[in-house]
C-alpha positions as CSV (number, residue, x, y, z in Angstrom):
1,X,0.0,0.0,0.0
2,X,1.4,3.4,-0.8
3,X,1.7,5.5,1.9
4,X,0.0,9.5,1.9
5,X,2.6,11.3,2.9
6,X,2.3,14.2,5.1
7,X,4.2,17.2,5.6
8,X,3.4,18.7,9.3
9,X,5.3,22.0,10.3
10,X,6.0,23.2,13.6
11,X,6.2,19.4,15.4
12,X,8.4,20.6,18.1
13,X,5.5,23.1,19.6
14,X,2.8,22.1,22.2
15,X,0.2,21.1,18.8
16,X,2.8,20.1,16.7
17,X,3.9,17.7,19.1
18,X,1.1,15.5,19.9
19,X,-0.3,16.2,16.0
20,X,3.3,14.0,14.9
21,X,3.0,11.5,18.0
22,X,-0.5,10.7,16.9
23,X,0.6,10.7,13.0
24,X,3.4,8.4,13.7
25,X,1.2,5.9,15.9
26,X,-0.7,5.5,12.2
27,X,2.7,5.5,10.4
28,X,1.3,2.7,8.4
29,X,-0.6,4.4,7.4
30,X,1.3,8.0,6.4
31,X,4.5,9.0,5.9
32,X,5.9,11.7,8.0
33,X,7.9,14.7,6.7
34,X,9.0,17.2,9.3
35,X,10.5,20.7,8.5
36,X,11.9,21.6,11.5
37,X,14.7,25.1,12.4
38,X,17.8,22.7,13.0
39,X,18.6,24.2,16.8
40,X,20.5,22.2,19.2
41,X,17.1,21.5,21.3
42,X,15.4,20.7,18.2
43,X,18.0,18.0,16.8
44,X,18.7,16.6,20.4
45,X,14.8,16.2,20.1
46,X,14.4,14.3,16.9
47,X,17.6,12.5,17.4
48,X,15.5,9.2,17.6
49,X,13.4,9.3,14.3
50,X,16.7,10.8,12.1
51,X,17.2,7.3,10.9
52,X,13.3,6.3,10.8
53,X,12.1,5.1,7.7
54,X,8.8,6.7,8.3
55,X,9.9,10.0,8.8
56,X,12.0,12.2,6.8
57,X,13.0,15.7,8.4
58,X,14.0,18.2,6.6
59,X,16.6,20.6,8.7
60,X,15.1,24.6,7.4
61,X,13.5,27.3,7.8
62,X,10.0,28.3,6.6
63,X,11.2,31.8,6.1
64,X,13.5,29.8,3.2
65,X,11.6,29.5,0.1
66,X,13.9,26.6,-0.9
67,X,13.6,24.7,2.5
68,X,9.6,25.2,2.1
69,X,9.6,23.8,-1.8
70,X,11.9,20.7,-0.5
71,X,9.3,19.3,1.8
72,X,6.5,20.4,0.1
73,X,7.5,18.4,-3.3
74,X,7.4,15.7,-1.7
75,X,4.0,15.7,0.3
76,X,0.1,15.1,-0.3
77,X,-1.2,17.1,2.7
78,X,0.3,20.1,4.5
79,X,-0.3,20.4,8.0
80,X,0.2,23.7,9.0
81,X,0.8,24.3,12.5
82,X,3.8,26.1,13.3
83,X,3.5,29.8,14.1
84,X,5.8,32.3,16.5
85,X,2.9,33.0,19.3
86,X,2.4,35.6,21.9
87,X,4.4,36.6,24.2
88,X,7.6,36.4,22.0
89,X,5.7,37.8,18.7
90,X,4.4,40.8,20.9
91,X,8.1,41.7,21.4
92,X,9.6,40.8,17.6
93,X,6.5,41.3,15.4
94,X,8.6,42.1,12.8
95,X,9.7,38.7,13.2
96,X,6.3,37.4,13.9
97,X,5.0,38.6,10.2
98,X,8.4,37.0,8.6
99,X,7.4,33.4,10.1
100,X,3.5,33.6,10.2
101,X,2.8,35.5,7.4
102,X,5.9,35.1,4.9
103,X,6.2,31.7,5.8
104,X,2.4,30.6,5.1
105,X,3.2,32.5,1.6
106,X,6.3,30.3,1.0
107,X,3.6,27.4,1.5
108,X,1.3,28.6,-1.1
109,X,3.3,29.4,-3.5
110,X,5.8,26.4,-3.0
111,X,1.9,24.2,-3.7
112,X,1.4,26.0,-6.3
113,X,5.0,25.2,-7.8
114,X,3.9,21.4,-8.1
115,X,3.1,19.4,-11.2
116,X,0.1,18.6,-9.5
117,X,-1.5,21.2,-7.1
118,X,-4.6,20.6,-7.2
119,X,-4.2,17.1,-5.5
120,X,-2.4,18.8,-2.2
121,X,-4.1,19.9,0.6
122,X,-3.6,22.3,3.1
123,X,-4.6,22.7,6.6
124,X,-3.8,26.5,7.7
125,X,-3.9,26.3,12.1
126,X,-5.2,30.3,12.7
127,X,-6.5,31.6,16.0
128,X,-8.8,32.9,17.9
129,X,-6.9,35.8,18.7
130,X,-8.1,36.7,15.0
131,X,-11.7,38.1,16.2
132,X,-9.7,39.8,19.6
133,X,-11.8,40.5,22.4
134,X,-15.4,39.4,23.1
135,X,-16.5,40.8,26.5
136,X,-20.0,39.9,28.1
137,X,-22.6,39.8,26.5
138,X,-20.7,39.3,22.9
139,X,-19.3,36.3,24.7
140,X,-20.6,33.5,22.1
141,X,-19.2,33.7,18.6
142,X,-19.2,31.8,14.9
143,X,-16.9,32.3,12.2
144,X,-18.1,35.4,10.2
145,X,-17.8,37.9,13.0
146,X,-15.8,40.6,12.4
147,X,-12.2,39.8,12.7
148,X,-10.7,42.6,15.0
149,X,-7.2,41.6,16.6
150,X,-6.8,43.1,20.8
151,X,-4.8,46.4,20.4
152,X,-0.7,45.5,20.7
153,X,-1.5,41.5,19.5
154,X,0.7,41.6,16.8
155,X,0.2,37.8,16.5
156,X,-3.0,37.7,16.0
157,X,-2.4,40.6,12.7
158,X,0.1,38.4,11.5
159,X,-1.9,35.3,11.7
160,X,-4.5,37.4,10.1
161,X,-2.9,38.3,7.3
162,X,-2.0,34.8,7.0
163,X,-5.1,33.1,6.8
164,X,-6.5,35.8,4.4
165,X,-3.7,34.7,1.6
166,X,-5.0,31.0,2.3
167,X,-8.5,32.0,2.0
168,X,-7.6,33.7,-1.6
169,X,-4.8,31.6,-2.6
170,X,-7.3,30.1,-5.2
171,X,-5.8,26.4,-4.1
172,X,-8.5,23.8,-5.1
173,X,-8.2,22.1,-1.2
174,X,-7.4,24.6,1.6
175,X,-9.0,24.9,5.1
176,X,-8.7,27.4,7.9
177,X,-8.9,26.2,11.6
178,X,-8.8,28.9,14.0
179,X,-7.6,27.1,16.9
180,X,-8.0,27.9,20.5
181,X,-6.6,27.7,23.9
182,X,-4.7,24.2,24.3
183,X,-4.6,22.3,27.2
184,X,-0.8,21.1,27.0
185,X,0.8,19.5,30.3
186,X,3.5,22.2,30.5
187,X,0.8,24.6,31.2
188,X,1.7,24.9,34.6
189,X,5.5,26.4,33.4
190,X,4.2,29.1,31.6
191,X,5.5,32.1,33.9
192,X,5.0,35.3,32.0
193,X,2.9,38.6,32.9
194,X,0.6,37.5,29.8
195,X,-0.5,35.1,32.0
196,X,-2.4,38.1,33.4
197,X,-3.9,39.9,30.5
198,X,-6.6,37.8,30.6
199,X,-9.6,39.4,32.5
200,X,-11.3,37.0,34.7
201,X,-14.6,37.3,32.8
202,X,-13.0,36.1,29.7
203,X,-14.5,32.8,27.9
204,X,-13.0,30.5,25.9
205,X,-13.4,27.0,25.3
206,X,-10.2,25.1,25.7
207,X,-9.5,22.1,23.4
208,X,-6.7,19.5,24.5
209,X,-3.6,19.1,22.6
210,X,-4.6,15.6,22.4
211,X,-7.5,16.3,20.7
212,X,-5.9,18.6,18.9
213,X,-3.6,15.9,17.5
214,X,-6.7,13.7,16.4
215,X,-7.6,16.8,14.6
216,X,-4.9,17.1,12.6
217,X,-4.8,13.1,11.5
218,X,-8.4,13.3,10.8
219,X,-7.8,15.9,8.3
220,X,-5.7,13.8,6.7
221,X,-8.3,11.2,6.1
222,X,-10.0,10.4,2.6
223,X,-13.5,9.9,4.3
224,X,-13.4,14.1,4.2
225,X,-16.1,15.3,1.9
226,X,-15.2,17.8,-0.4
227,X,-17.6,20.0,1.4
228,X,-14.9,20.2,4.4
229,X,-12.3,22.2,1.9
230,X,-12.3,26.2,1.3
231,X,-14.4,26.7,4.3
232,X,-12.9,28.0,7.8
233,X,-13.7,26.5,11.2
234,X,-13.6,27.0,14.9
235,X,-11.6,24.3,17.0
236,X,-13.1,23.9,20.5
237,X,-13.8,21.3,22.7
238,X,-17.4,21.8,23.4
239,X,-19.5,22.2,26.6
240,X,-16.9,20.2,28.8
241,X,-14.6,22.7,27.9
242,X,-15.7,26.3,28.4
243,X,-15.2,28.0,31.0
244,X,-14.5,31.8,32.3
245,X,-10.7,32.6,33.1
246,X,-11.5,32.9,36.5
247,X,-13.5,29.7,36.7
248,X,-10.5,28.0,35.0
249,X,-7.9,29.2,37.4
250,X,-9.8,28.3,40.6
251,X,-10.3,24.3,39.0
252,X,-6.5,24.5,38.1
253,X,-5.3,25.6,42.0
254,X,-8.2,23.6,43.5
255,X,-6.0,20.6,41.6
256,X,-3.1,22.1,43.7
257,X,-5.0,22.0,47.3
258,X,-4.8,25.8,47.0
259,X,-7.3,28.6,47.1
260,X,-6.6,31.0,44.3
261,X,-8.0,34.1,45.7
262,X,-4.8,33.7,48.2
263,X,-2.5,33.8,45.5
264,X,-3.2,36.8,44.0
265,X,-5.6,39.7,43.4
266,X,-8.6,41.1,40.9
267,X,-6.8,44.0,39.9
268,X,-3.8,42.2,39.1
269,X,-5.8,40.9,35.8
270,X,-7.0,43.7,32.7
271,X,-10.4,43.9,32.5
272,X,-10.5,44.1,28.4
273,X,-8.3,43.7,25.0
274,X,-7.5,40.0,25.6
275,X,-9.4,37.2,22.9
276,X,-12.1,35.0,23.4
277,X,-15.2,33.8,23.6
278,X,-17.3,30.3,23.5
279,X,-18.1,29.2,20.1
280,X,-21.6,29.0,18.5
281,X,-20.5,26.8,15.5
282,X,-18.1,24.6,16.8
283,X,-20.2,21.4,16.4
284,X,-19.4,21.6,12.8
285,X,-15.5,20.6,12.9
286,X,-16.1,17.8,15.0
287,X,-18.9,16.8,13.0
288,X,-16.5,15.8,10.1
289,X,-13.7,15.2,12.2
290,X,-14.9,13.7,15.4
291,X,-11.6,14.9,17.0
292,X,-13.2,15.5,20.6
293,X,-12.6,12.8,23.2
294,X,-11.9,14.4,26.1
295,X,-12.9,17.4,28.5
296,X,-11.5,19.6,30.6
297,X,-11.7,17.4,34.0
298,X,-9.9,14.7,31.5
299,X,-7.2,16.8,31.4
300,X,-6.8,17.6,34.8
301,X,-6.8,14.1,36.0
302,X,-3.3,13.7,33.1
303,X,-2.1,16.8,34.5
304,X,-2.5,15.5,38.4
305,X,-0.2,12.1,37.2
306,X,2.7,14.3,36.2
307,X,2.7,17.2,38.1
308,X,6.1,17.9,39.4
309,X,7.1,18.0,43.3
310,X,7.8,21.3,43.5
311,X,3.7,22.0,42.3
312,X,2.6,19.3,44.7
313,X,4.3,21.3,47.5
314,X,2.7,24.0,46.8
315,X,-0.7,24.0,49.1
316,X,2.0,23.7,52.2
317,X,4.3,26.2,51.3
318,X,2.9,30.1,53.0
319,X,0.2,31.7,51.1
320,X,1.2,34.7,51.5
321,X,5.2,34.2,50.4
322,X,4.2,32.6,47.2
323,X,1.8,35.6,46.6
324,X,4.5,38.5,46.7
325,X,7.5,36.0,45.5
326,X,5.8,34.2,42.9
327,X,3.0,35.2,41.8
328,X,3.3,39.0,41.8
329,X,6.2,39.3,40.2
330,X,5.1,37.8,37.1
331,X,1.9,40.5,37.3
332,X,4.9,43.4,38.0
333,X,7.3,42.1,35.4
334,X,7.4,44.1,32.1
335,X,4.4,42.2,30.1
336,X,2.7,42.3,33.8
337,X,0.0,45.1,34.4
338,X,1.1,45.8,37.5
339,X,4.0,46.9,35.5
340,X,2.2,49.0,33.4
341,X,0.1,51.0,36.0
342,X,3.3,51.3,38.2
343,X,5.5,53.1,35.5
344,X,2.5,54.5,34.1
345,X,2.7,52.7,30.4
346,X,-0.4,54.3,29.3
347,X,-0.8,52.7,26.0
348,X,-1.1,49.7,27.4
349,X,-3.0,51.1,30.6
350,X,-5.7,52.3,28.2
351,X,-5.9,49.1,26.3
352,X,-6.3,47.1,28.8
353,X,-8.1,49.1,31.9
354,X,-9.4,52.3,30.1
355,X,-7.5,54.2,32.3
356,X,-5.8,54.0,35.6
357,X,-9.0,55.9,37.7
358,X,-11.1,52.4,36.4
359,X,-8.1,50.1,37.4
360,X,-8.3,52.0,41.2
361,X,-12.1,51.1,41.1
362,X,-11.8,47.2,40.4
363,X,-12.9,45.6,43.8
364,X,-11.0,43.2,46.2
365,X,-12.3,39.5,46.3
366,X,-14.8,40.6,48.7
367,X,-16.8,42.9,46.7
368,X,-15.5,40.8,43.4
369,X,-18.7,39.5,41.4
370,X,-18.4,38.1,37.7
371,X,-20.7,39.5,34.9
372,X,-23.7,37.9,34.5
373,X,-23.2,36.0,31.1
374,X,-26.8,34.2,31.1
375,X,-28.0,36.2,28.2
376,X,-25.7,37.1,24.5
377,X,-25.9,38.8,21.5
378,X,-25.9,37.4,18.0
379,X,-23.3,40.0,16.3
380,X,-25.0,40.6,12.8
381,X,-23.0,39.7,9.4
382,X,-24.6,42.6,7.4
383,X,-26.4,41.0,5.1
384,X,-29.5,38.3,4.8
385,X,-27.9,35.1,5.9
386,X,-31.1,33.2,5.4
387,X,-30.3,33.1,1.7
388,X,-28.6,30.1,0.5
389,X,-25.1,30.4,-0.4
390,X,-26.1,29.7,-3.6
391,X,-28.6,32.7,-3.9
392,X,-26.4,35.4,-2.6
393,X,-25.7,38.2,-5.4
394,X,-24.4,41.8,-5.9
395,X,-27.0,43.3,-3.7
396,X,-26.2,41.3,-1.0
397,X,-22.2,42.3,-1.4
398,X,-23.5,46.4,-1.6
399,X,-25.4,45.5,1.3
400,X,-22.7,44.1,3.2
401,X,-20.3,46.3,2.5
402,X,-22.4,50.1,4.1
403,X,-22.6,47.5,7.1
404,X,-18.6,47.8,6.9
405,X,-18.9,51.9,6.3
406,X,-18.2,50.8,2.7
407,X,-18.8,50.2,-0.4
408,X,-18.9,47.3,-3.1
409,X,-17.4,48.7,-6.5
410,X,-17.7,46.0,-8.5
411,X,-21.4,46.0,-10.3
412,X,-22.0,42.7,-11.1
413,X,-20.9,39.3,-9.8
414,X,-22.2,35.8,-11.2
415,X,-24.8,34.9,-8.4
416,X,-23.6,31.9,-5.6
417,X,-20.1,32.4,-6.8
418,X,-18.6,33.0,-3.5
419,X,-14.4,32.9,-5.0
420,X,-14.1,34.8,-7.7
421,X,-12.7,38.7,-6.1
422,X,-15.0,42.0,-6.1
423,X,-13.4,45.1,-5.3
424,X,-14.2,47.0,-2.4
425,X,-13.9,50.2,-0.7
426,X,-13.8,50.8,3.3
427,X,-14.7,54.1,4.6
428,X,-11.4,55.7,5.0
429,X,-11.1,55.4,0.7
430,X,-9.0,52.4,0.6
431,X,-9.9,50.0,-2.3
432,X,-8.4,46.5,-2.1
433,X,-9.9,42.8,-3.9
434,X,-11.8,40.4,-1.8
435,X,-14.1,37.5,-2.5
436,X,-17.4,37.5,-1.0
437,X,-16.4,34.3,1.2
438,X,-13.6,36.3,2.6
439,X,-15.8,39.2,3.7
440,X,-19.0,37.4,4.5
441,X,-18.1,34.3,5.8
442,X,-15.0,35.0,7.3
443,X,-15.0,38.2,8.5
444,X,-12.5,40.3,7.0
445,X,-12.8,43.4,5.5
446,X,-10.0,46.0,4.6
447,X,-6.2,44.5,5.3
448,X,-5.1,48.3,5.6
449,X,-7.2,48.8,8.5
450,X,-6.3,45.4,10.0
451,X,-3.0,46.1,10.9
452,X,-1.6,49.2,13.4
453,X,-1.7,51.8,14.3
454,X,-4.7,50.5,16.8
455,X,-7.4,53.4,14.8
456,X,-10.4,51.1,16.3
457,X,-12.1,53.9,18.1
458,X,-12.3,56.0,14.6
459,X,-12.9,53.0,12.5
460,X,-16.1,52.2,14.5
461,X,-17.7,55.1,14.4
462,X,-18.1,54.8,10.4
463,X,-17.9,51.0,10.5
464,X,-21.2,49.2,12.2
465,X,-20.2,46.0,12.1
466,X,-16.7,46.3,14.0
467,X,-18.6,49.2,16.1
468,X,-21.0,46.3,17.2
469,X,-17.7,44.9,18.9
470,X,-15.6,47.5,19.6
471,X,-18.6,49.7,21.9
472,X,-19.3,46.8,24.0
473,X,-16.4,48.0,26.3
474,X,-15.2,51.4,24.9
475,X,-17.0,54.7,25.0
476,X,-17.3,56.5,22.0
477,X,-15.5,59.7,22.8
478,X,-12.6,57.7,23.7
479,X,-11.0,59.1,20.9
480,X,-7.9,56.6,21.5
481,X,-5.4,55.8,19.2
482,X,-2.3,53.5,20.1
483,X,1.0,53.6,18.9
């Protein structure tokens, strides 16, 4: 039997990792190819499979067209997964848009290259941090909602970016999976002040990396329906895995024997500008892929049977030392926000507070209630989505598009065809091409406006459908613009 042989990028990563365990555990059934930055942690890391006949790594870089081209000739599917992520892309997004953007580019073009492109497909991983934040009660979301990347998240514009050249890449078998927060067993280790931009009223719903592995080999599978291709998709584990940030950090110490509100305080956490939500729509990926197996208590339970000494110690160690010698300094470190309102950053103060009067005004544990998230709002597309796909036609783009503040140039489109590009015009005059699947069903608009300088609060006042986002925490005489 000949082997399908799949190329999966950034196996070293917490995704990555368990997508090539759980490829090579069917390795009768694929061939692994691995392009992978030839570091001393990475080689020391492969050092068993360099000889395996089921896997062939390729030592590059997917900033290097040539590396990209190599492992890509000789592949059916492309599993895209590696990207440079937040913190470290916050701090280099020059860097950042080399590797998430330029590299996904290398990608395309490289599948274009081949004798035979139209037989290779390509799973693209995106992000949630692509729609940015969703405070109560815009909580639930679908794929379509306006794409709007947190102010400072240069990941997220780069991954933006990214997807939108798969989207339009014309490539006859592409999807986009917007991943979410992964439950990895080194989440525990993560010790950076990101850990507190997260405002404890935040929702997402976590997937496994486990599950995210099955994901990625069942995408690989021929039982797919064409129907799965050129569409995008929300990864999420489903109802056994949403929870608020705050709900999630009290079931992660409780796992520790230690009560959380003694480890560290409200205001320590923003209170906006983070990403997520809980997903209305994302039923549908498991639906073709049945990749969900387990939940969040699953994972705690794996976590609990390899949870180092120094964690278990924890819950008899002083309260109040680990608070000011652990905990705190990660809030007060640069990335912290203690950091931020103690040298007065105010960029990042009035991203992620408003201002420093509403950070003194966020209340103690005593007084500390969360937001009543009972009730949500469906953000509106723009235009009639009761129509068939098939039945959606100019009118429907012109409608659309005043939604956006903007205007559809193009007068006439062949009716249902969702691929071939319109031009378009946003409301500060800048024309760019777009196919009606990009702007309708995936949410992006203008790619001038989608990158910095942070312009929300004057893009919303023209622009209803990111104003139906952007107003749910910010006032509009705000007036803020970010640099």
């Amino acid at each position: 039997m000949n082997k399908k042989s799949v190329l999966l990028t950034g196996s070293t990563g917490s995704m990555g990792k368990e997508s090539f365990k759980q490829l090579y555990e069917n390795r009768d059934k694929y061939h692994i190819v691995l392009l992978i930055r030839p570091s001393d942690k990475n080689i020391k890391l492969m050092h068993e499979y360099v000889n395996d006949s089921s896997v062939t790594i390729i030592w590059g870089d997917l900033t290097n067209y040539e590396d990209v081209l190599k492992a890509v000739s000789i592949s059916n599917i492309v599993l895209h997964v590696a990207a440079f992520i937040s913190p470290a892309a916050d701090k280099q997004p020059d860097l950042a848009w080399k590797i998430n953007h330029d590299g996904t580019q290398n990608i395309v073009n490289a599948i274009k290259s081949q004798p035979n492109p139209d037989l290779i497909k390509l799973v693209y991983i995106g992000t949630i941090a692509e729609t940015g934040n969703r405070s109560v009660p815009i909580h639930w979301g679908r794929i379509g909602d306006p794409i709007l990347p947190s102010v400072y998240d240069y990941y997220a514009v780069s991954k933006i970016a990214a997807e939108r050249l798969v989207i339009e890449s014309e490539l006859k078998n592409w999807v986009s999976l917007r991943q979410t927060g992964i439950l990895h067993l080194d989440i525990l280790g993560v010790d950076d002040g990101i850990g507190y931009h997260q405002p404890l009223d935040n929702h997402l719903e976590w997937v496994t990396a486990h599950d995210a592995g099955r994901l990625m080999v069942s995408c690989c599978s021929d039982d797919l329906p064409q129907d799965f291709w050129c569409n995008v998709y929300n990864i999420g584990g489903g109802p056994s895995c949403r929870f608020t940030a705050y709900q999630f950090m009290k079931e992660l110490y409780t796992l520790l024997g230690v009560d959380y509100k003694k480890l560290v305080n409200p205001n320590w956490y923003a209170t906006r500008n983070f990403h997520g939500h809980w997903y209305l729509d994302s039923d549908k990926l498991d639906d073709y892929t049945h990749f969900r197996s387990e939940s969040l208590e699953d994972f705690l339970e794996q976590l609990k049977s390899v949870m180092p000494l120094s964690m278990k110690l924890l819950k008899h160690m002083p309260k109040n030392y680990i608070k000011e010698n652990v905990m705190k300094k990660t809030a007060t470190s640069e990335n912290g926000p203690l950091y931020w309102i103690e040298h007065n950053v105010e960029g990042k103060v009035k991203a992620f507070f408003g201002s420093k009067e509403k950070w003194e005004k966020i209340p103690g544990w005593r007084e500390f209630e969360l937001i009543d998230d009972t009730k949500y709002i469906l953000l509106n597309h723009g235009y009639d989505e009761s129509k068939n796909d098939e039945d959606l036609d100019i009118n429907d783009m012109k409608t659309a598009a005043i939604y956006r503040g903007g205007k559809c140039l193009s007068e006439t489109m062949v009716t249902g065809d969702l691929t071939t590009k319109l031009t378009w015009q946003c409301a500060k005059g800048h024309e760019f091409v777009a196919s009606p699947f990009l702007v309708l069903k995936a949410g992006h608009w203008c790619e001038k406006c989608a990158t910095p300088p942070w312009n929300y609060d004057n893009i919303a006042k023209t622009n209803p459908f990111i104003g139906q986002v952007w107003y749910i925490d910010h006032e509009k005489s705000e007036n803020n613009l970010y640099k």
